[in-house]
N, C-alpha and C positions, 0 to 999 in steps of 0.2 A: 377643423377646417381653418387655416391659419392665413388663408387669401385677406388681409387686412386691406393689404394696396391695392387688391380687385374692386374690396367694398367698396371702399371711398370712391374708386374711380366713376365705378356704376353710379355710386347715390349721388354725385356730384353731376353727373352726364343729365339725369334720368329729372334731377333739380331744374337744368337748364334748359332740359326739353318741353318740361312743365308752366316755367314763367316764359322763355323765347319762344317758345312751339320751333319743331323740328327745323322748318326751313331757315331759321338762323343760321347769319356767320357763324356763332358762339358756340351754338349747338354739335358744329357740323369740326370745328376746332376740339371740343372737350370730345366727342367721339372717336377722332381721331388719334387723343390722347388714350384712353379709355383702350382702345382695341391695342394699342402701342405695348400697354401695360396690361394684359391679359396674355398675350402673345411670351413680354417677360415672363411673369406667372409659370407660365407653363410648360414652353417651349428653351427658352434660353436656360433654365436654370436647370430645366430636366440636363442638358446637353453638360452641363457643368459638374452634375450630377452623376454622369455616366463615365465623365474624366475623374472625378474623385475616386471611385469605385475603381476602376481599373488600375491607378494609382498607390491604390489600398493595395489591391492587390499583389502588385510586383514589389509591396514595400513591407519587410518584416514588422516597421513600427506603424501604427494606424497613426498618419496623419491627417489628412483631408477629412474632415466634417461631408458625410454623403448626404444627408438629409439637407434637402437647398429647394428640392423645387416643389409644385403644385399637382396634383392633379387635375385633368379636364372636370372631375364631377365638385372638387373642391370651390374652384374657380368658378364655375357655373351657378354653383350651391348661393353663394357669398354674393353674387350679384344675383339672385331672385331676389334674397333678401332685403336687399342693401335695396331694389327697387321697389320693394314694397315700406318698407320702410319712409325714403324721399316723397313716394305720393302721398302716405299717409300725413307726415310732416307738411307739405303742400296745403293740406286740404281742412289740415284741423285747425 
């Protein structure tokens, strides 16, 4: 599960939600951030993903690197953790 910038983004969010509580500006900004980069994660790279591949294909020499994006379960995986992690942190 290689979602690094998912983690952080969560544990960092989940941080903010913990000391501002939800209805903060801050909270409501790093969320914002947060869902931005999940969206990358998953979606944008898949798409980059699907041009490398196709690319490969029509090209005798393999150039484009396909492996780029995330899975939904990887993405999702990395931020449980990453939230259980920030409240434990919180709390100890």
């Amino acid at each position: 599960m290689p979602s690094v910038h998912t983690a952080v983004t969560v544990s960092l969010t989940t941080a903010l939600a913990l000391k501002y509580w939800v209805v903060s500006d801050i909270f409501a900004l790093a969320l914002s951030f947060t869902v931005i980069i999940i969206y990358d994660a998953i979606n944008v790279r898949y798409e980059a993903w699907l041009h490398a591949w196709a690319l490969n294909k029509h090209i005798w020499e393999r150039k484009f690197r396909e492996s780029l994006g995330h899975l939904p379960s990887e993405a999702f995986a990395w931020a449980i953790v990453w939230i259980i992690v920030a409240v434990l942190l919180f709390y100890i």
